[in-house]
C-alpha positions as CSV (number, residue, x, y, z in Angstrom):
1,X,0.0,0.0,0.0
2,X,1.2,3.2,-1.1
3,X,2.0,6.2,1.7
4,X,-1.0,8.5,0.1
5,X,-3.5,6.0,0.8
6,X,-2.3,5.0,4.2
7,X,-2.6,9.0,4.1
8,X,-6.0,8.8,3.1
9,X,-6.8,6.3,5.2
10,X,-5.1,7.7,8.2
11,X,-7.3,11.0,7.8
12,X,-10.5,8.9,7.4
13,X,-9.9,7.1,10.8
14,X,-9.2,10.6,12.5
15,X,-12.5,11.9,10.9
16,X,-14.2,9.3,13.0
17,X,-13.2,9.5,16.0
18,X,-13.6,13.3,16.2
19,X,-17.6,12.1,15.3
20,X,-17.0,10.0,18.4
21,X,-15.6,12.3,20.5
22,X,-18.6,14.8,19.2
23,X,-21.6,12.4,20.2
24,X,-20.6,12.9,23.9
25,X,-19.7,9.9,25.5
26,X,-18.0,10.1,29.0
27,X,-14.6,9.5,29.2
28,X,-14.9,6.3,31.2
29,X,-15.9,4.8,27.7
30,X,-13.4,6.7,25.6
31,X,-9.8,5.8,26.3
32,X,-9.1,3.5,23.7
33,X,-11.0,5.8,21.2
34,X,-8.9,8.9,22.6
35,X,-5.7,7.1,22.5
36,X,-6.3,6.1,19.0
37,X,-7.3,9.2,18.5
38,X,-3.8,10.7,19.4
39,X,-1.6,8.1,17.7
40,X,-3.6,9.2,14.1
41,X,-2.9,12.6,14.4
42,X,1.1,11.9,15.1
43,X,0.6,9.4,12.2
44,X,-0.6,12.4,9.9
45,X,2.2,14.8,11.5
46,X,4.5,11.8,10.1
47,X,2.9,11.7,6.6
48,X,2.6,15.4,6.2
49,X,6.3,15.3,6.5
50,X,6.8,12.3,3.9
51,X,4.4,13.1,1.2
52,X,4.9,17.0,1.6
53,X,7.8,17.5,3.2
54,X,5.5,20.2,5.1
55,X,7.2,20.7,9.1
56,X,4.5,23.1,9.5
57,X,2.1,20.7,9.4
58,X,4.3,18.1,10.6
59,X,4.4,20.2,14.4
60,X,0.6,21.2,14.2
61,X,-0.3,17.9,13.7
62,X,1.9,16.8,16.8
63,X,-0.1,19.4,19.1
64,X,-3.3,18.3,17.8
65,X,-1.9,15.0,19.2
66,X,-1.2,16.2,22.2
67,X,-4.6,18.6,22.4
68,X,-6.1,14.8,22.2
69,X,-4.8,13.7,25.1
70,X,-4.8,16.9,27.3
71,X,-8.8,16.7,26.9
72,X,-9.2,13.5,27.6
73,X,-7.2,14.4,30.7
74,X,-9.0,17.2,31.3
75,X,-12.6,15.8,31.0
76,X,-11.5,12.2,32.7
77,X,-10.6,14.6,36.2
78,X,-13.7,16.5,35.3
79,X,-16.0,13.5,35.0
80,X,-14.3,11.6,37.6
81,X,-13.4,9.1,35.2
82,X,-11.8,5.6,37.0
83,X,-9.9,4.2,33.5
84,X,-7.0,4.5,35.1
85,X,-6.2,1.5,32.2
86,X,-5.7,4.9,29.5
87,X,-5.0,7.8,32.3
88,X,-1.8,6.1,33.6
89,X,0.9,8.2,32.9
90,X,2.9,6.7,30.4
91,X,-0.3,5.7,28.0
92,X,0.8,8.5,25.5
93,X,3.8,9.7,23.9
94,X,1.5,13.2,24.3
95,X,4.9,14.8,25.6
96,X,7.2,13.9,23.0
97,X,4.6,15.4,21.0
98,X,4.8,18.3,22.2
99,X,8.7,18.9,22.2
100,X,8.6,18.3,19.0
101,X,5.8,19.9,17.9
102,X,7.4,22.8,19.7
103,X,4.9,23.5,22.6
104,X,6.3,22.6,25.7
105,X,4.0,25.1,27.9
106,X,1.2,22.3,26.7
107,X,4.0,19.6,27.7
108,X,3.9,21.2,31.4
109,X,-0.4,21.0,31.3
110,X,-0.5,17.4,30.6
111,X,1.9,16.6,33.2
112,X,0.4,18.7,35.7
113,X,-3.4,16.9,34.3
114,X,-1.9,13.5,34.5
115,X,-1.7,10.8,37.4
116,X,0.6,11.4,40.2
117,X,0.7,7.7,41.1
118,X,1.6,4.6,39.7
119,X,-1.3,2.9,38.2
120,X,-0.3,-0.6,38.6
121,X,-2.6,-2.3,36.2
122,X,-2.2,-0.2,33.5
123,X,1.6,0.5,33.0
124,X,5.0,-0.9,34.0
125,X,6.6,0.5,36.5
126,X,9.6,1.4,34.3
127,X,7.8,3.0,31.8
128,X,5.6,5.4,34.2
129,X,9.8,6.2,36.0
130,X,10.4,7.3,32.4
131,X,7.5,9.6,31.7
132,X,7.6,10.7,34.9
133,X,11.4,11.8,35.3
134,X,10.8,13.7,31.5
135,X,7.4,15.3,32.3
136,X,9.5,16.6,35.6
137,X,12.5,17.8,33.6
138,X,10.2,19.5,31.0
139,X,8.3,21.4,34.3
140,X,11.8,22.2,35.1
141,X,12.5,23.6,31.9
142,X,10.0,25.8,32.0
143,X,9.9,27.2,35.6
144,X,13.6,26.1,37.1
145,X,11.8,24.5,40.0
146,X,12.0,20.7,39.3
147,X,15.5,19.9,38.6
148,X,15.6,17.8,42.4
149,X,12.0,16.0,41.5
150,X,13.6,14.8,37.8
151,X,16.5,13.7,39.9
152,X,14.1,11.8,42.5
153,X,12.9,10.0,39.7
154,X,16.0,9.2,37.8
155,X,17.0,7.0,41.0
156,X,13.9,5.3,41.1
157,X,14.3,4.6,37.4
158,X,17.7,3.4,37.9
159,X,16.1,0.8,40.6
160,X,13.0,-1.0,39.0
161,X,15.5,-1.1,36.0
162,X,18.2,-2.9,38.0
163,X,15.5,-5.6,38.5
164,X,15.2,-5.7,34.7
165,X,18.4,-5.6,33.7
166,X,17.4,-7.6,30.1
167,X,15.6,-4.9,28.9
168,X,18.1,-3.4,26.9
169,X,15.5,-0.2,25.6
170,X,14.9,0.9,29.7
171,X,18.8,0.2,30.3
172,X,19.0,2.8,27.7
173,X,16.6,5.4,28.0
174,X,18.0,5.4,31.5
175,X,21.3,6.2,30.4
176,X,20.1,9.0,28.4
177,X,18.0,10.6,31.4
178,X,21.1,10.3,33.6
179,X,23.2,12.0,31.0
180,X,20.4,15.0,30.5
181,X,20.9,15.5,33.9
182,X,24.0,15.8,34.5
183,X,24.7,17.0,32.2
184,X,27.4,14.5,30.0
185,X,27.2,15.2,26.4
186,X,29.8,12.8,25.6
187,X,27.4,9.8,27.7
188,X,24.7,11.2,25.9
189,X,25.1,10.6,21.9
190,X,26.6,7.0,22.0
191,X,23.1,6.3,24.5
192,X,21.2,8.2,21.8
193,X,22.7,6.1,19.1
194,X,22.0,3.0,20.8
195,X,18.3,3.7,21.5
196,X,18.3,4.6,17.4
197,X,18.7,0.6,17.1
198,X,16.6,-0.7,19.6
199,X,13.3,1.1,19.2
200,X,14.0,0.9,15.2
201,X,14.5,-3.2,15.8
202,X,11.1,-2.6,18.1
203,X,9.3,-0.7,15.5
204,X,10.0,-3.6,12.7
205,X,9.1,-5.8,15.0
206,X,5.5,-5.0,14.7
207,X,3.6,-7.2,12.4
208,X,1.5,-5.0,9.6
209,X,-0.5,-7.5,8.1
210,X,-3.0,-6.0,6.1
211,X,-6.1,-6.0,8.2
212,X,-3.8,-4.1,11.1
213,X,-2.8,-1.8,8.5
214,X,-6.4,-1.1,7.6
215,X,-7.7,-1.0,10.9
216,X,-4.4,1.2,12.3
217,X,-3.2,2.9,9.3
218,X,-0.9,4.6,11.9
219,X,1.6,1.7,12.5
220,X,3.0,2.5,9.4
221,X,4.2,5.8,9.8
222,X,5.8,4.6,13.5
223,X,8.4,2.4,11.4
224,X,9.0,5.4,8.9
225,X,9.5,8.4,12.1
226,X,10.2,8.0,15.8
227,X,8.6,11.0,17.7
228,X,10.4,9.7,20.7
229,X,14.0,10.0,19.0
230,X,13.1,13.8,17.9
231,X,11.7,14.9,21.4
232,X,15.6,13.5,22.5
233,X,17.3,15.5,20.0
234,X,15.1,18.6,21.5
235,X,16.0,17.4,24.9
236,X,19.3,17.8,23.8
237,X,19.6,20.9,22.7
238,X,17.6,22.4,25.4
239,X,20.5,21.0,28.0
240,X,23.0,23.1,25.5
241,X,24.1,19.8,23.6
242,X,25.0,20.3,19.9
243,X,23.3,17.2,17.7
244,X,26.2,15.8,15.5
245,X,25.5,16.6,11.8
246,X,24.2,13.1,10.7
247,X,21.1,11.3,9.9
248,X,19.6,8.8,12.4
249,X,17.3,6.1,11.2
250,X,13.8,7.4,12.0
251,X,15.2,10.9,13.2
252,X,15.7,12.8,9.9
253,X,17.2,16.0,9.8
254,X,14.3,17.5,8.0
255,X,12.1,17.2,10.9
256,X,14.9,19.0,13.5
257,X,14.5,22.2,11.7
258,X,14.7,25.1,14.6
259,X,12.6,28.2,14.1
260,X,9.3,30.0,14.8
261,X,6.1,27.1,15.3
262,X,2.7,28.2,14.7
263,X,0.2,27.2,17.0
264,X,-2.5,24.8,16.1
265,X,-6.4,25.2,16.9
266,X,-7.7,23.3,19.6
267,X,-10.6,20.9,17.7
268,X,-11.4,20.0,20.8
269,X,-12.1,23.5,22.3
270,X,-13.9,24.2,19.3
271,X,-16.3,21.1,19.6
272,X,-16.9,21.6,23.5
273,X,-17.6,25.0,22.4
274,X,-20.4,23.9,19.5
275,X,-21.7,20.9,21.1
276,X,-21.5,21.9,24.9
277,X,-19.9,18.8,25.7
């Protein structure tokens, strides 16, 4: 299948769930849909970038991403909402989304909307560690008040990862947290590198038989673009670390471009707005 029509198809699937998210359900229902929801605009941030080579869209299409998750945040608290299954913490790559996508004020509003606490039966505990440390260090970025906290959780990282010390991907992201905070640029790029592999490994991995492509046209575009590799690169540079001049597999250049980023409209302001949801 061509990259157009998993385009196409891509847009399709976004087109309805935003008619799901319209009708009104409560959130209780939604996660699945939301999270979806999310991955399919990433996926046509991804394929913006491929078929256009448009980074404007490419970031607006990231924050719409993230705009995805802060509302189902937002109206989960609201609503009282108990799927802690889709709140946990480290259900969404919502934060990459917006590094990249250049917001990181909206970074700092879906940490401070997401769970506190480890939800045990819906994440690992070394996953929430690493969303948790980041979300801190992106707080900290913005207000210079959570460098301590991001520590706090790089230790605890570094623990429930010595108790899984075959899992080469949290061995690594580890190493990369513990060089950002250091800061140790010269720790930091062979990490980076290393993490290139494994998720890229991980992201072929993933079997694409053609009923998963049709019924997730965005598992495609996750083998072509890793937003998780590009929020690193930003990570990097916001510690004051120059990226070497290469191309990483999944990381291209193209999308690392620096510069003014437009904001993107809130759909989902716009709905609440029209619908009264």
């Amino acid at each position: 299948m061509q990259l157009n029509d998993l385009h196409d198809l891509n847009l399709d699937a976004i087109q309805d769930y935003l008619c799901i998210v319209a009708a009104g359900h409560p959130m209780a229902v939604m996660g699945e849909d939301m999270q979806c929801l999310s991955r399919a605009f990433q996926a046509r941030a991804v394929y913006h970038l491929l078929l256009d080579f448009d980074l404007a869209a490419f970031r607006m299409n990231l924050q719409r991403s993230a705009h995805a998750r802060r509302y189902f945040l937002r109206k989960s608290l609201d609503q009282g909402s108990a799927d802690a299954l889709f709140v946990a913490l480290s259900r969404s790559d919502a934060v990459f989304d917006c590094i990249v996508g250049g917001d990181w004020p909206l970074a700092k509003e879906i940490c401070d909307l997401s769970p506190r606490e480890w939800t045990r039966d819906g994440e690992y505990e070394e996953d929430y560690c690493y969303h948790a440390l980041l979300h801190a260090y992106v707080s900290a970025t913005l207000d210079r008040t959570g460098v301590a906290v991001a520590e706090a959780w790089r230790t605890r990282f570094e623990t429930v990862v010595a108790d899984i010390p075959e899992s080469d991907i949290d061995v690594t992201r580890l190493e990369l947290c513990t060089a950002l905070l250091s800061p140790n640029e010269e720790e930091f790029w062979p990490a980076f590198e290393r993490l290139v592999e494994i998720s890229a490994a991980a992201a072929a991995a993933v079997p694409l038989a053609d009923g998963r492509v049709f019924e997730f046209p965005w598992l495609t575009a996750e083998r072509y673009i890793s937003i998780e590799l590009l929020a690193w690169i930003a990570l990097a540079r916001s510690r004051g670390f120059r990226p070497p001049q290469q191309e990483y597999l999944r990381c291209p250049s193209s999308a690392r471009a620096n510069g003014h980023v437009e904001s993107a409209t809130d759909v989902f302001l716009q709905m609440e707005a029209q619908f009264d949801l």
